[in-house]
VOGU-3710 file (C-alpha; in Angstrom, 3 decimals, decimal comma):
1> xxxxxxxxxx> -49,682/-40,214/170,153  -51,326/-37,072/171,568  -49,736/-34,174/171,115  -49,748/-32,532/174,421  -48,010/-29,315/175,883  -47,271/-28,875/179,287  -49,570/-25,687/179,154  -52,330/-28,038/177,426  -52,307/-30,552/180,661  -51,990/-27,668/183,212
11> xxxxxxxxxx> -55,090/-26,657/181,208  -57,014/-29,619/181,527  -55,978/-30,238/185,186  -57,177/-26,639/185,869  -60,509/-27,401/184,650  -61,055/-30,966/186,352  -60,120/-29,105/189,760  -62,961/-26,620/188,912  -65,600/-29,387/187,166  -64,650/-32,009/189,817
21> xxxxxxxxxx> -63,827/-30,543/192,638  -60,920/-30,547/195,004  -62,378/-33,830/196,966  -63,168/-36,150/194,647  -60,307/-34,760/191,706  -57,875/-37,988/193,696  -60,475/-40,677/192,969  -60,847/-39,036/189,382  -57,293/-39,255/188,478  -56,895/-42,922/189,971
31> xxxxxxxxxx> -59,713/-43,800/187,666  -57,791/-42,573/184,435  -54,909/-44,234/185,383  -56,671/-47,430/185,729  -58,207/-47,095/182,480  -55,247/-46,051/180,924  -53,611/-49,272/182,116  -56,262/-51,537/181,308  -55,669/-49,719/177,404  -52,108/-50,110/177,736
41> xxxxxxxxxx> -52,421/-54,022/178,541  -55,205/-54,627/176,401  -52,697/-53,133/173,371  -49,928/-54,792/174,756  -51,762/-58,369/174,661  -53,169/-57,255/170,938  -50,157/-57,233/170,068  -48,858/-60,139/171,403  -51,497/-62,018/169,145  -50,688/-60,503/166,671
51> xxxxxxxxxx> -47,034/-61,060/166,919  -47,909/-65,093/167,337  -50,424/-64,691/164,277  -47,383/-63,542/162,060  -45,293/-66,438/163,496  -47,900/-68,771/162,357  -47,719/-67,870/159,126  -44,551/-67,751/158,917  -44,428/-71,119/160,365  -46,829/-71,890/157,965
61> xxxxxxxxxx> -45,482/-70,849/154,857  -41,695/-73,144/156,401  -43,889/-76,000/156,481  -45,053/-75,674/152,989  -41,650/-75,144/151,668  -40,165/-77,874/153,589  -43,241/-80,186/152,290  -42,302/-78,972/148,923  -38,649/-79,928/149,216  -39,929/-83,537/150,728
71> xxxxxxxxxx> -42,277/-84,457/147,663  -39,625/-83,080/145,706  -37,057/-85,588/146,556  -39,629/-88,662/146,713  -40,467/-86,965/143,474  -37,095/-87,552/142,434  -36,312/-90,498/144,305  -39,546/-92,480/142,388  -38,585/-91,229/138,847  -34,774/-92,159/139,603
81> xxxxxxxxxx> -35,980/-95,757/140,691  -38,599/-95,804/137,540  -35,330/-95,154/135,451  -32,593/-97,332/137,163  -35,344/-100,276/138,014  -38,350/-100,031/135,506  -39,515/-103,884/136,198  -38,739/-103,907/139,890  -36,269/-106,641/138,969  -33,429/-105,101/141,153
91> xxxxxxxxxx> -36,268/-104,623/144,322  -37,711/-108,042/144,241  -34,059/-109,281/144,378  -33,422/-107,374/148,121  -36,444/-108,693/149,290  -36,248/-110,877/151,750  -36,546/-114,635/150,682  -38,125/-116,532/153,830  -41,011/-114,129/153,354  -43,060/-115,344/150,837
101> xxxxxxxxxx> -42,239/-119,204/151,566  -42,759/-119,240/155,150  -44,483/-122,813/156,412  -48,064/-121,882/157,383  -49,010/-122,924/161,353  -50,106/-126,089/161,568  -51,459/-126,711/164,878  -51,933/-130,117/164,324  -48,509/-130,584/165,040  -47,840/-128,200/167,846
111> xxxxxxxxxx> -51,174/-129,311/169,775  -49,757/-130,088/173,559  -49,895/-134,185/173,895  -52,763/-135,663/175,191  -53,738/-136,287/178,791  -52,983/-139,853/180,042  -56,130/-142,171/181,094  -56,253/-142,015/185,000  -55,607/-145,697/186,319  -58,205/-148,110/187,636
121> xxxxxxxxxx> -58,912/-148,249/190,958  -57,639/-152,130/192,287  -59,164/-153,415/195,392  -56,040/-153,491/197,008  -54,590/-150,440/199,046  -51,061/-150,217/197,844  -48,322/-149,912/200,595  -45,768/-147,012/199,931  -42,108/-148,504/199,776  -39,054/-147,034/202,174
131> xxxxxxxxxx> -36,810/-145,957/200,002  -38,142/-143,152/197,157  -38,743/-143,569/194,070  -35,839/-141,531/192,778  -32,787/-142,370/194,573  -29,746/-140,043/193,928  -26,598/-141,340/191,810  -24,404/-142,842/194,231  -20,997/-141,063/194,597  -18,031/-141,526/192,275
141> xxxxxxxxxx> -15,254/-144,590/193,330  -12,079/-142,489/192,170  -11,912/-138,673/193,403  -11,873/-136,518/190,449  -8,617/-135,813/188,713  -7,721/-132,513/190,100  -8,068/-131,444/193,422  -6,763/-128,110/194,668  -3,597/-128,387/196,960  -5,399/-127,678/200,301
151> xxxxxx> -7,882/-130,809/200,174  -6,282/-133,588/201,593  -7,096/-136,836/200,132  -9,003/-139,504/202,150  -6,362/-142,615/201,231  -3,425/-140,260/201,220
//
């Protein structure tokens, strides 16, 4: 960078004692090193961007290629169909059949059955019966064919 001798810098500190002074010649030199740290980061983060900037385009140029190498097989792909299939013959056979003679919706026939008429009203109060309206099955006559050998039998 700059080519300095050790003479030079004794040189130049010899003359910032004298210009500066011996009091203030601390507060001087922490000044340059600040600013030559702020340079130092400032051309460290430069670089940096442009590091990334180069890795774009280099990014940028594998995208293209690999985009090239993609249209280049569909490329190939649609001219080996055009030759092997010119008519589509071969295509419309895979297709799948229930597609183009599906039943259309009718809702006519899955509209939810219609609401019964409420009842009339009779004079009468109706008395509720005893016994429910759904009684449960009563139990079998014969036990069932197998029974495990710990359940005793009710006859036996």
């Amino acid at each position: 960078m700059f080519d300095l001798a050790w003479t030079e810098i004794a040189l130049i500190l010899l003359v910032a004692l004298i210009v500066i002074g011996p009091k203030d010649l601390p507060h001087a030199i922490r000044g340059v090193a600040d600013f030559i740290k702020k340079a130092r980061r400032m051309a460290a983060e430069f670089q940096v961007h442009v590091d990334e900037m180069m890795r774009e385009a280099k990014l940028d140029e594998v995208k293209r290629q690999i985009d090239e190498v993609r249209s280049g097989a569909y490329d190939f792909k649609r001219k080996f169909e055009e030759e092997l299939d010119p008519n589509r013959d071969m295509a419309k056979s895979f297709s799948d059949p229930f597609a183009s003679s599906a039943p259309a919706y009718d809702s006519a026939a899955h509209a939810p059955p219609p609401e019964p008429e409420p009842a009339a009203v009779s004079a009468e109060p109706t008395v509720a019966s005893a016994t429910p309206a759904s009684e449960p099955p009563p139990p079998p006559d014969d036990p069932p064919p197998f029974l495990p050998p710990f359940v005793k039998r009710d006859g036996a």
